[in-house]
C-alpha positions as CSV (number, residue, x, y, z in Angstrom):
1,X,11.4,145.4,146.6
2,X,14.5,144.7,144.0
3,X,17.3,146.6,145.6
4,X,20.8,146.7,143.2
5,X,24.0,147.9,144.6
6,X,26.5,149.7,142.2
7,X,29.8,150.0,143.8
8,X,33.2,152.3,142.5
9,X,35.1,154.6,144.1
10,X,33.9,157.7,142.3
11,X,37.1,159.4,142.9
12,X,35.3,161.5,140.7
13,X,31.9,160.6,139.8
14,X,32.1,160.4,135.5
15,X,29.6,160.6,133.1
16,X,29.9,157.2,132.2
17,X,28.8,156.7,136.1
18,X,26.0,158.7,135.4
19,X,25.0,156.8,132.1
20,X,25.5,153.4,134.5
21,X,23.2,154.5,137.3
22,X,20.2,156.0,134.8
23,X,20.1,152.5,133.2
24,X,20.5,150.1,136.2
25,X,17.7,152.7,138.2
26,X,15.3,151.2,135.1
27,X,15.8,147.3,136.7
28,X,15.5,148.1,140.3
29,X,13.5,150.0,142.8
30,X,15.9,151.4,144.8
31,X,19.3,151.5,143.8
32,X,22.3,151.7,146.4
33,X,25.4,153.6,145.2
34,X,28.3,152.1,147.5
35,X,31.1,154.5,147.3
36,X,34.2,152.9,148.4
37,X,36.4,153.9,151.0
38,X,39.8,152.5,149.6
39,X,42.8,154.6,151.6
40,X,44.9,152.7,149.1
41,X,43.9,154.3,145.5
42,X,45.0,157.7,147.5
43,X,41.6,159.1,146.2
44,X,41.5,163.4,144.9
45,X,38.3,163.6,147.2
46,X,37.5,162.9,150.2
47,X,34.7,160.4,151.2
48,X,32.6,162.9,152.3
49,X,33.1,165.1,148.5
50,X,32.5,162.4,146.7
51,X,29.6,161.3,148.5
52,X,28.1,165.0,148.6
53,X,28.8,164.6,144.3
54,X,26.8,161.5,144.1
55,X,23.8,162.4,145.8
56,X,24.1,165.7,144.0
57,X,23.3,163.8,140.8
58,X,21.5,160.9,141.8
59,X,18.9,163.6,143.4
60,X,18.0,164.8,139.9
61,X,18.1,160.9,138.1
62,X,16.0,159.5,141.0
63,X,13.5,162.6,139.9
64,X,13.7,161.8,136.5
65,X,13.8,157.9,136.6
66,X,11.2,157.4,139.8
67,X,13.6,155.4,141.6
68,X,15.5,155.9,145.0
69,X,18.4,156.2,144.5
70,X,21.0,156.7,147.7
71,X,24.5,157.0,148.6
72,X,26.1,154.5,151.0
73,X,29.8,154.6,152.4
74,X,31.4,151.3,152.6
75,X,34.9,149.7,153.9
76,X,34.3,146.2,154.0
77,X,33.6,143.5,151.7
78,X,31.3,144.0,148.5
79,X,29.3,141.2,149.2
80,X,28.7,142.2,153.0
81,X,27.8,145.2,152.0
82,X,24.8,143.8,149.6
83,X,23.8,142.6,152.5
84,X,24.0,145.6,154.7
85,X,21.8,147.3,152.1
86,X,19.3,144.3,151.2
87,X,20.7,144.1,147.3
88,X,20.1,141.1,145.7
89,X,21.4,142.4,142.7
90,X,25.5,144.1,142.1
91,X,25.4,146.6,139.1
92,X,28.8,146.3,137.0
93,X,30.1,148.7,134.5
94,X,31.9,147.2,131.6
95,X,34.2,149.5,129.3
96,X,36.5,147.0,127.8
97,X,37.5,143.7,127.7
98,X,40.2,144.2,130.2
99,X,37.1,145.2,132.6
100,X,35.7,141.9,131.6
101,X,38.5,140.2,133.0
102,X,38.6,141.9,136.1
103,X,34.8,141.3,136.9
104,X,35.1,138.4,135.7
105,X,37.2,137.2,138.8
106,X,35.4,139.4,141.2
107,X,31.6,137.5,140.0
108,X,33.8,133.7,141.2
109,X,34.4,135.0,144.2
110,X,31.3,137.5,145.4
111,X,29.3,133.9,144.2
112,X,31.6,131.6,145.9
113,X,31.3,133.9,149.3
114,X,27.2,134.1,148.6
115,X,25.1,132.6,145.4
116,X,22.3,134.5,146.2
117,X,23.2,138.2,144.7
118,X,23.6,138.2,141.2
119,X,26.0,140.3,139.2
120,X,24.7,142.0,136.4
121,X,27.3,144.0,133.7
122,X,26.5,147.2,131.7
123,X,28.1,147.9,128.7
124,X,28.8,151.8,128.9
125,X,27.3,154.1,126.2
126,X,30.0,153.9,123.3
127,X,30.2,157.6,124.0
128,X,31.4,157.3,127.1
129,X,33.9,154.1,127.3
130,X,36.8,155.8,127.4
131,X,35.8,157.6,130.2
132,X,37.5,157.1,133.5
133,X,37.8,158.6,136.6
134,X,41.8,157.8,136.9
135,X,42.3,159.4,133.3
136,X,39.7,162.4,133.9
137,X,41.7,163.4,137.2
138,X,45.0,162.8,134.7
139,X,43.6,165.2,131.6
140,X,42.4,168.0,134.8
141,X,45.8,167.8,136.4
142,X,47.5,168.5,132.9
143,X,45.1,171.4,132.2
144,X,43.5,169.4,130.1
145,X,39.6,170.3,129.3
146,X,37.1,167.5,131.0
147,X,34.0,169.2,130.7
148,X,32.8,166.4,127.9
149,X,33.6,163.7,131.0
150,X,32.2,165.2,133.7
151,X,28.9,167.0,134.7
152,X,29.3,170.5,135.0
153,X,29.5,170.5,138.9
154,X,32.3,168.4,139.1
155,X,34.3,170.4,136.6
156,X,34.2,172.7,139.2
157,X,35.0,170.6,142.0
158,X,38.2,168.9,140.1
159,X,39.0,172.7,138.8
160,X,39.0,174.0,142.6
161,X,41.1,170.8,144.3
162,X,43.2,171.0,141.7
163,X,43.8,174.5,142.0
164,X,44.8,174.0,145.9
165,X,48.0,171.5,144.9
């Protein structure tokens, strides 16, 4: 069984996640969304919202792609927690070139601490690489209209925290 491993914060889940996990589901049979628990990026949601958001739309891609797709909380580092879930594959997002960069570093290092997992990179949708989550909480926060960002059940959960500060 191939098993990928596509890791973010979600501090919301985007669209452009979305459009991610619906392709990398296609090269996997079970594909593990590691949501990050980093008390430093001050996350707008809590762990257990953001996880509740993920599974709430990976339920309806795993449906409509045929693979499992599942939520897993993780703290420690990326390449222990491929093993903890039996990925041999990590699922990367690419907007821009400045992501490039970034992953870039983070592939030399995950390969240096284990050769074994490969790294793949998406290139979002060009409809959606603009999109992310630190700008989306941004435009909500300023009143700004996210519903072209976001799925519709997350506009509500960003309306409703942000309503509470």
């Amino acid at each position: 069984m191939r098993v990928g491993l596509y890791p973010g914060t979600f501090d919301p889940i985007t669209l452009g996640h979305v459009d991610i996990i619906r392709r990398a589901a296609a090269l996997v049979d079970k594909l593990v969304i590691g949501v990050a628990i980093n008390r430093d990026k001050g996350p707008l949601f809590t762990l257990e919202e953001r996880v509740a958001m993920i599974e709430a739309e990976c339920c309806k891609l795993s449906a409509e792609t045929g693979t499992e797709i599942v939520a897993h909380p993780f703290e420690n580092l990326l390449i222990d927690c491929a093993h903890d879930v039996g990925a041999q594959i990590i699922v990367r997002g690419l907007r821009a070139v400045a992501d490039f960069e970034y992953e870039f570093q983070m592939v030399g290092m995950n390969r240096a601490l284990d050769d074994t997992v490969e790294t793949v990179f998406l290139m979002a949708d060009a409809r959606r690489q603009a999109i992310a989550s630190k700008l989306v909480k941004e435009i909500a926060r300023l009143g700004g209209d996210v519903s072209k960002f976001v799925t519709p059940q997350v506009n509500e959960a960003l309306k409703e925290r942000l309503a509470k500060k």
